[in-house]
C-alpha positions as CSV (number, residue, x, y, z in Angstrom):
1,X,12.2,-29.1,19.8
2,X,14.9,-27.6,17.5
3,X,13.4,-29.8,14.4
4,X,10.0,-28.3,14.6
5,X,11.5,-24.7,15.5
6,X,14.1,-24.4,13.1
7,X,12.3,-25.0,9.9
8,X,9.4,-22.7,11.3
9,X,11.9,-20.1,11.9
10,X,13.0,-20.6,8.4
11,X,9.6,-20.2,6.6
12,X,9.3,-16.7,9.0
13,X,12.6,-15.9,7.5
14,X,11.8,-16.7,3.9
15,X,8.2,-15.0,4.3
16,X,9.9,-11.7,5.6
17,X,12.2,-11.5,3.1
18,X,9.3,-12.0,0.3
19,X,7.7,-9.7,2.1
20,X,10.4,-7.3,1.5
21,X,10.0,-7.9,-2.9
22,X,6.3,-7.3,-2.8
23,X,6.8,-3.9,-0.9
24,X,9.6,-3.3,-3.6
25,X,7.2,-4.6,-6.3
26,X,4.7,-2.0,-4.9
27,X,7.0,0.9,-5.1
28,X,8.2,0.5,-8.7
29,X,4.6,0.1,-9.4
30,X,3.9,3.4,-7.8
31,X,6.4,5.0,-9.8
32,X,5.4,3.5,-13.0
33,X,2.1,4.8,-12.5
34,X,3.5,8.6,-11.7
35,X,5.1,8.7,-14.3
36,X,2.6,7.2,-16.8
37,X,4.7,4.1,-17.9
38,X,1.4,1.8,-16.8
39,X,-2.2,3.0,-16.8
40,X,-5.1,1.3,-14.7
41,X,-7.1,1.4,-18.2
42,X,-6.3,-2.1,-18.4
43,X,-7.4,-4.8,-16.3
44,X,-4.3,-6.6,-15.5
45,X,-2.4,-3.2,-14.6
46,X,-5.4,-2.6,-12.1
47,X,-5.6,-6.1,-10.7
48,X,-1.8,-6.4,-10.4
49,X,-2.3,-2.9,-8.5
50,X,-5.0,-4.2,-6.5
51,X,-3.3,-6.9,-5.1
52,X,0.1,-5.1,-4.3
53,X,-1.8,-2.7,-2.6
54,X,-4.0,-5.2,-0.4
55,X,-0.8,-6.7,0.3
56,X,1.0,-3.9,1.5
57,X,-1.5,-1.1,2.7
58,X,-2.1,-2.8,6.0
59,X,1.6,-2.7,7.3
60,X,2.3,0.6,5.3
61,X,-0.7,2.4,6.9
62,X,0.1,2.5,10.5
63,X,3.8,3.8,9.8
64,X,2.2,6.3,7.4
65,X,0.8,7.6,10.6
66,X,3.7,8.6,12.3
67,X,6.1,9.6,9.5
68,X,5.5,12.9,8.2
69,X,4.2,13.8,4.9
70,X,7.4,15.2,2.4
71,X,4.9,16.1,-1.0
72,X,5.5,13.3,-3.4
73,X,8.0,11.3,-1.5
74,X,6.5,8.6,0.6
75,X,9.0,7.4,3.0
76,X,7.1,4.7,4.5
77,X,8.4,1.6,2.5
78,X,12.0,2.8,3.6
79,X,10.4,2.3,6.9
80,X,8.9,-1.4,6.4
81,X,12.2,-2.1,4.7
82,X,13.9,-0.8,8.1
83,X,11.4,-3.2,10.4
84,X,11.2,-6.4,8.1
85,X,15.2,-5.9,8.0
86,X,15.8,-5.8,12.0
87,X,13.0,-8.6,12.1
88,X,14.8,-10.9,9.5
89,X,18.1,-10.2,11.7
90,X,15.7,-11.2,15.0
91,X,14.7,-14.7,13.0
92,X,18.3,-15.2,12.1
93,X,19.4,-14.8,15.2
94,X,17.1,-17.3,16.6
95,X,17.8,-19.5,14.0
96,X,21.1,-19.8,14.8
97,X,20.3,-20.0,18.2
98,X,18.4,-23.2,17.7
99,X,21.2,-24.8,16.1
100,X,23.8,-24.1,18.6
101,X,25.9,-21.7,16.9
């Protein structure tokens, strides 16, 4: 069992952790936009947007929900950083579970 789980567990671990640079991506992105380093006048700015945002909206949204709103600072990727880092911990964990350690 532990040579299908393992490397499964790995991928999880691997995917949370790129997870974790596209969320990053997203906020410098964010800022680059504020403070009008990048425009969405061009088309690769926009779909590079695009796609960060379809990315990251879904998970962001719901903790948007229950974190107030501070103005300008958004505090909800600190959040998703907070959950992908406990749930990278959680696969680690399991990880080394499955190999006996």
């Amino acid at each position: 069992m532990s040579i299908i789980l393992e490397p499964l567990l790995t991928v999880i671990y691997f995917a949370l952790e790129l997870y974790w640079y596209i969320v990053l991506a997203t906020v410098i992105f964010s800022w680059l936009l504020a403070f009008g380093v990048i425009n969405t006048y061009n088309h690769a700015v926009r779909t590079i947007g695009d796609v960060l945002n379809r990315l990251t909206e879904p998970a962001l949204r719901p903790i948007r929900r229950w974190i107030p709103d501070f103005g300008a600072v958004d505090l909800s990727p600190v959040a998703l950083w907070l959950i992908l880092l406990f749930l990278q911990m959680v696969v680690q964990k399991l990880i080394m579970a499955v190999r006996g350690l």
